[in-house]
C-alpha positions in Angstrom: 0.0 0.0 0.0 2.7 2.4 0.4 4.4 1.3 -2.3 1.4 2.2 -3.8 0.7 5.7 -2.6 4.5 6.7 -3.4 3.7 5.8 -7.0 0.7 8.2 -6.9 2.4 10.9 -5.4 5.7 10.8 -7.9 3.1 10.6 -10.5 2.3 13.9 -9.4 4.9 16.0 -9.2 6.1 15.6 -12.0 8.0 18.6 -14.1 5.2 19.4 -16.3 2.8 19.9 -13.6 5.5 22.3 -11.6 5.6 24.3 -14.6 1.8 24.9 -15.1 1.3 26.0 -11.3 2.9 29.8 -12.0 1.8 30.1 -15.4 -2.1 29.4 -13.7 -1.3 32.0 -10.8 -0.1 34.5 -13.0 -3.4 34.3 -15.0 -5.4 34.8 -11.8 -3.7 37.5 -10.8 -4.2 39.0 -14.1 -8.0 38.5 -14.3 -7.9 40.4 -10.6 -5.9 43.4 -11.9 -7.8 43.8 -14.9 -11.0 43.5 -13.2 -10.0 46.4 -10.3 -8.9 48.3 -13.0 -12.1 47.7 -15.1 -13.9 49.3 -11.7 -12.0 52.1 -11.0 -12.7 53.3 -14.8 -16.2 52.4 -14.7 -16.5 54.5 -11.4 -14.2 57.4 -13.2 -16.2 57.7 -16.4 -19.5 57.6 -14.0 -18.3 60.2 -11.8 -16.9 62.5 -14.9 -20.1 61.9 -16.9 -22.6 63.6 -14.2 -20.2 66.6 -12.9 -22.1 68.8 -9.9 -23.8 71.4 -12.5 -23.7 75.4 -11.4 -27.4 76.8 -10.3 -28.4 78.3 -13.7 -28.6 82.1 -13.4 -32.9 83.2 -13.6 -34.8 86.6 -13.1 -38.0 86.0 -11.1 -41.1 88.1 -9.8 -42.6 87.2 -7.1 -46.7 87.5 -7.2 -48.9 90.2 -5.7 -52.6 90.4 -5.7 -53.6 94.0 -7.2 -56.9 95.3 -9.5 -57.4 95.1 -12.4 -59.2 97.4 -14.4 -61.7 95.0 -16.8 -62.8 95.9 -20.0 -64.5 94.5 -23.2 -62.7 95.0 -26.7 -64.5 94.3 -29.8 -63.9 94.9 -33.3 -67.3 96.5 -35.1 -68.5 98.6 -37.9 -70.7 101.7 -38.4 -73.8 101.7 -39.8 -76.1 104.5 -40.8 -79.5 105.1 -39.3 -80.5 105.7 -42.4 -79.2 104.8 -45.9 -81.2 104.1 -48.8 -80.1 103.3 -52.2 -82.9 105.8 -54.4 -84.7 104.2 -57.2 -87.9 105.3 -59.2 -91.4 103.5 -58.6 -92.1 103.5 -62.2 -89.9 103.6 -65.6 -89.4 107.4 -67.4 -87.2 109.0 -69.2 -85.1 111.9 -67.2 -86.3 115.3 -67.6 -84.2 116.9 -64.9 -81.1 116.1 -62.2 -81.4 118.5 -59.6 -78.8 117.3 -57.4 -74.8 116.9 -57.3 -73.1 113.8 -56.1 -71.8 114.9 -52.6 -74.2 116.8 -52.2 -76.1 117.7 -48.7 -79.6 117.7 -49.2 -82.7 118.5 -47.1 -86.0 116.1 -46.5 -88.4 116.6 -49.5 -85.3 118.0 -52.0 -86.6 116.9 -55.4 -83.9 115.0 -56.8 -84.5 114.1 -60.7 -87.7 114.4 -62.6 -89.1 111.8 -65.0 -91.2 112.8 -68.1 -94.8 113.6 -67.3 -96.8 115.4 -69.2 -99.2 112.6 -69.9 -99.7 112.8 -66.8 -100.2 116.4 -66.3 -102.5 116.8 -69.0 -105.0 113.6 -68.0 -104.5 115.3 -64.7 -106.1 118.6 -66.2 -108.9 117.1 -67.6 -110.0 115.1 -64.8 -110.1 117.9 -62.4 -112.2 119.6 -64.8 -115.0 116.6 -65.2 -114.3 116.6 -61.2 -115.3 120.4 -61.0 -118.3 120.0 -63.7 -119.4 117.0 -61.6 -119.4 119.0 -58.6 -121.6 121.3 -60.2 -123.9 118.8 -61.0 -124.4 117.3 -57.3 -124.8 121.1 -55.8 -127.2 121.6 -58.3 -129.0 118.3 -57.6 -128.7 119.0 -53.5 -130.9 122.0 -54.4 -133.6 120.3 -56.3 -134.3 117.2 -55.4 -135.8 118.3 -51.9 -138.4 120.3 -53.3 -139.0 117.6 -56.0 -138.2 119.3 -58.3 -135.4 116.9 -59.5 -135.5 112.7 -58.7 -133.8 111.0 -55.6 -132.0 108.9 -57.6 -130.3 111.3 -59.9 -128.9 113.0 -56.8 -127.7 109.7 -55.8 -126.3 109.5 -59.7 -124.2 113.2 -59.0 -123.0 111.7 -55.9 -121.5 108.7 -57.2 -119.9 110.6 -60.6 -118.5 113.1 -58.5 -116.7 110.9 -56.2 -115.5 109.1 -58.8 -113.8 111.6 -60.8 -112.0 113.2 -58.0 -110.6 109.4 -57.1 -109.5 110.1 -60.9 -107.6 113.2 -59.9 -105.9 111.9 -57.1 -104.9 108.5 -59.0 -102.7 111.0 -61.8 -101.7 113.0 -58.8 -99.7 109.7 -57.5 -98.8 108.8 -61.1 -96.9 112.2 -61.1 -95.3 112.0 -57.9 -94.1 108.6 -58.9 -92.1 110.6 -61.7 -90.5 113.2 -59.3 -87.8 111.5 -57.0 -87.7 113.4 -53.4 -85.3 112.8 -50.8 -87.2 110.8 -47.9 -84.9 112.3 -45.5 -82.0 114.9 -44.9 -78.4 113.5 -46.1 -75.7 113.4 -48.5 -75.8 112.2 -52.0 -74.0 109.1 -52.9 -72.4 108.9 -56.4 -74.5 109.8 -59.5 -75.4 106.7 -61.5 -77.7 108.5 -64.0 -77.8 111.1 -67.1 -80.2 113.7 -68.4 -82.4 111.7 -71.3 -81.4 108.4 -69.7 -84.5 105.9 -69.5 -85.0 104.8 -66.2 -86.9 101.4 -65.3 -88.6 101.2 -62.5 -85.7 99.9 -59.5 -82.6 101.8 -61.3 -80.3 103.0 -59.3 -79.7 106.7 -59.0 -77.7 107.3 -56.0 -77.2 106.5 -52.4 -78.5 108.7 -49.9 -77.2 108.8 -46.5 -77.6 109.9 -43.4 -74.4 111.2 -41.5 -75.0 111.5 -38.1 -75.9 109.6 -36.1 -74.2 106.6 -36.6 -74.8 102.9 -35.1 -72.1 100.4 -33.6 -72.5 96.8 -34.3 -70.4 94.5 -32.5 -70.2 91.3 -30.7 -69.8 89.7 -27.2 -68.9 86.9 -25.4 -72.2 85.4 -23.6 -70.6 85.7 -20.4 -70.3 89.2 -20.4 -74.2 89.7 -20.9 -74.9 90.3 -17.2 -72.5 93.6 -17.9 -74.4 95.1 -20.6 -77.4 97.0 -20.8 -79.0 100.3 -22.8 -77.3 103.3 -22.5 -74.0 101.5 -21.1 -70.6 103.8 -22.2 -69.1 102.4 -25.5 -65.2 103.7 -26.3 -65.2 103.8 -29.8 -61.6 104.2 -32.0 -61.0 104.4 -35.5 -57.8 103.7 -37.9 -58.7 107.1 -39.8 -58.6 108.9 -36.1 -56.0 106.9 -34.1 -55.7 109.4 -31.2 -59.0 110.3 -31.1 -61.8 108.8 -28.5 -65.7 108.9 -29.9 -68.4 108.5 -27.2 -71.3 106.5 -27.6 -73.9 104.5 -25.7 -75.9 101.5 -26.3 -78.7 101.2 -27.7 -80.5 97.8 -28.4 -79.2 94.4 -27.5 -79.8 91.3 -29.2 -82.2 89.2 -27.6 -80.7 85.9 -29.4 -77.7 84.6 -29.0 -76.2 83.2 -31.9 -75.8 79.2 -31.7 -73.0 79.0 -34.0 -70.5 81.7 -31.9 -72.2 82.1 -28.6 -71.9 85.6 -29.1 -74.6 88.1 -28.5 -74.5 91.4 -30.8 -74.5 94.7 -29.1 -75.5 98.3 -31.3 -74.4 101.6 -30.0 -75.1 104.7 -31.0 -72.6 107.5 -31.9 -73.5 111.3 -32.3 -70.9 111.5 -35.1 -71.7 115.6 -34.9 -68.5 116.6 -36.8 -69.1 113.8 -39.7 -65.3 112.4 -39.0 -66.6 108.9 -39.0 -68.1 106.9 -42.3 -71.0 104.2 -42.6 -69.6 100.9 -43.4 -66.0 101.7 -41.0 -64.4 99.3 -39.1 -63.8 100.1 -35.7 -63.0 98.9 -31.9 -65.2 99.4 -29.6 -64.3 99.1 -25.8 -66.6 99.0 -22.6 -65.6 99.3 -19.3 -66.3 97.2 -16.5 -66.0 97.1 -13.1 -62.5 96.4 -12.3 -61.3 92.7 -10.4 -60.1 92.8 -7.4 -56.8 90.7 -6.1 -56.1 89.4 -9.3 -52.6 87.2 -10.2 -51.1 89.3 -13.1 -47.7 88.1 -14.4 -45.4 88.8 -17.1 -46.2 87.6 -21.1 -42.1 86.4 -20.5 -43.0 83.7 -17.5 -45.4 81.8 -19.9 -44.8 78.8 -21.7 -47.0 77.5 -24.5 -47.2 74.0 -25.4 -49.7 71.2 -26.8 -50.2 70.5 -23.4 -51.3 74.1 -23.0 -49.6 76.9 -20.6 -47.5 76.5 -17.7 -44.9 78.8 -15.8 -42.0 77.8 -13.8 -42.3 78.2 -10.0 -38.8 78.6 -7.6 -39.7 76.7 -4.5 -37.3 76.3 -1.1 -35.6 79.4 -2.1 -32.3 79.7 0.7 -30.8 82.4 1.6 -28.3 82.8 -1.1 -31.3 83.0 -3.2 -30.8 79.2 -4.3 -34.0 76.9 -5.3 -35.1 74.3 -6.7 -37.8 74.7 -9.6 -41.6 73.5 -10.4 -43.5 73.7 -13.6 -47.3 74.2 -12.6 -49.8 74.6 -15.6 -52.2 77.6 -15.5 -55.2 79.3 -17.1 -55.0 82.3 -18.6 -57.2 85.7 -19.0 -57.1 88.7 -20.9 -53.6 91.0 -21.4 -52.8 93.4 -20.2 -50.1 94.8 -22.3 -46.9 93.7 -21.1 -48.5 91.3 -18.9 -51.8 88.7 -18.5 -54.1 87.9 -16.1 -53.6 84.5 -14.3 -57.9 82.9 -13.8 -56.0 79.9 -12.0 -52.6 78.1 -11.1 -51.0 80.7 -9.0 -51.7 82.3 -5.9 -49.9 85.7 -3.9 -46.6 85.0 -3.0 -45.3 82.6 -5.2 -42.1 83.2 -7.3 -42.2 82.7 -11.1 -39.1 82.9 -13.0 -39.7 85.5 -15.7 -35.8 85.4 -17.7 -34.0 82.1 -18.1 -36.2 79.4 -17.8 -35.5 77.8 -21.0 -32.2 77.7 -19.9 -33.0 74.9 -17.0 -32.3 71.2 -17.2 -33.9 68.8 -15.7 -33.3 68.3 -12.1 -31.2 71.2 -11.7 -30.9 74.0 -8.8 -31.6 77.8 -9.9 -30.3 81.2 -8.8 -32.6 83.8 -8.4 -30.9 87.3 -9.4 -30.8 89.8 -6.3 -31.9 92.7 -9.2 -35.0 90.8 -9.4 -35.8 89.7 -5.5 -35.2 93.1 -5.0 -37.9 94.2 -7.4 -40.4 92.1 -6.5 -40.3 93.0 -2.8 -40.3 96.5 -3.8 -43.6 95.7 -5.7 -45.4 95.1 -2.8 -46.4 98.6 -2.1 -47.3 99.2 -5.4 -47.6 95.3 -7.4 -46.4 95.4 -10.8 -44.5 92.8 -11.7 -40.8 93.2 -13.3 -37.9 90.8 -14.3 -38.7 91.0 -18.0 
């Protein structure tokens, strides 16, 4: 058995196997360098690739509640009171043109003259058969009560008389049909026609309007009915007047409210007493209401528009070096006012949007609020308008 086990162990050791003993240590200690160094690069390249990033540099504006003065801005047109495009009843040929185009004209100004001496003369001779019929029934009214004449012829005198003055009056409104009067005081459009022209009956002459006054139309958001009623104040401003207010009031509102829009439309009317303004103008017309109290007004820089709709950025945990970290908080907003809108909900007092800068942030990081613009925004407080543009 010994014999044996000596056998075994010089079987062993022999000098191939003492040769492959350093070769397999060396190649486990290389694996183990390789591998720490394998680490320590992984850790490196980790630790370079997220370096401690600087608090990006922002201008902020911290919120305070003030009012608001409210108004309503639409976009409207003028309209005449009156305008009429004038036309002849019945067709003639022109006789006479008794007007100039531009011309200012009083109510009842005859205007043009159609050919009517047909006319005149049937007119003639039934006011004669009306005057010899009226002879007729005052002699009748005379005779017939003493007998001397029938009943029924006085009845007969009656009946012709009536009849031909009916006559006379029928040619008296076929000759005012030929003379074309102004139905009310204005100023003559353009002058479609010419002496001798044949006229058909719905030609078009001229315009005839009426400068002053002058109606608003304009429309409304539905919501804004409960702030609208006759005789309301109506700023009204036109490109051909630019630094020039006109004053009018309301007169009629709509009582429908269109299905389609969900607008109501609103008509003002406008003295006009100097004749600056035009029928058929575009204007904007602007009513006051009353003004909202403790509203959120920030600048048009702190929002952000996206599909998602609008957002601003919020510093929260501000420290006393005027380090934060930051918060996106979606709003709603309202109407502008110039430089600035009103904020109907997201924000309340006291909290510090970033107004400069913010699409400057990454994700994740720390922001410095600059001291120009903390300083600004406690300085507001007495009197709130919000800077850091």
């Amino acid at each position: 058995m010994e014999n044996n086990l000596n056998k075994t162990v010089s079987h062993i050791d022999t000098p191939v196997h003492r040769s492959i003993k350093p070769i397999f240590t060396s190649v486990v200690g290389l694996v183990i360098v390789f591998g720490l160094l394998f680490v320590w690069k992984t850790s490196r390249s980790e630790s370079s690739s997220h370096p401690a990033q600087p608090p990006v540099l922002v201008s902020a504006s911290r919120i305070q509640s003030r009012s608001v003065p409210a108004d309503i801005q639409a976009i409207g047109s003028l309209e005449a009171v009156q305008e009429v495009l004038l036309a002849p009843d019945t067709a003639g040929r022109i006789t006479g043109i008794h007007f100039e185009a531009g011309q200012v004209v009083k109510e009842g100004t005859l205007l043009v003259q159609l050919y009517d001496a047909p006319e005149q003369a049937d007119r003639v001779a039934a006011a004669a058969k009306a005057a010899f019929s009226h002879l007729q029934l005052s002699r009748s009214r005379e005779l017939a009560p003493t007998g001397a004449e029938p009943r029924e012829l006085l009845e007969q005198h009656q009946t012709e008389y009536e009849q031909a003055q009916a006559e006379v009056r029928q040619l008296d409104a076929r000759i005012q049909q030929k003379s074309i009067h102004a139905p009310f005081a204005g100023q003559i459009g353009i002058r479609r026609i010419n002496l001798g022209q044949y006229l058909h009956a719905g030609d078009p002459i001229a315009t005839l309007t009426r400068l002053a006054p002058l109606y608003v139309n304009f429309t409304v958001p539905q919501q804004e009915l409960a702030y609208l009623e006759p005789g309301t104040q109506v700023q009204v401003t036109a490109d051909s007047s630019p630094d020039k207010v006109f004053e009018a009031h309301i007169s009629s509102i709509e009582p429908r409210i269109d299905e389609e829009t969900r607008n109501i439309t609103v008509q003002a009317l406008l003295p006009n007493a100097d004749h600056e303004l035009k029928s058929g103008m575009y204007v904007t017309a602007r009513l006051q209401l009353p003004a909202t109290t403790d509203a959120i007004v920030v600048p048009l820089t702190a929002i952000q528009t996206s599909a998602y709709g609008d957002s601003v950025v919020v510093v929260q945990e501000l420290n006393g070096e005027g380090v934060g970290k930051v918060v996106t908080a979606p709003v709603k907003t309202g109407r502008r006012l110039g430089d600035n809108v009103l904020i109907e909900q997201g924000l309340k007092t006291g909290d510090l949007v970033i107004t400069a800068g913010q699409l400057r942030i990454p994700p994740g990081a720390q922001v410095k609020v600059s001291a120009s613009s903390l300083n600004n925004s406690d300085a507001a407080k007495s009197a709130p308008v919000l800077e850091g543009e």
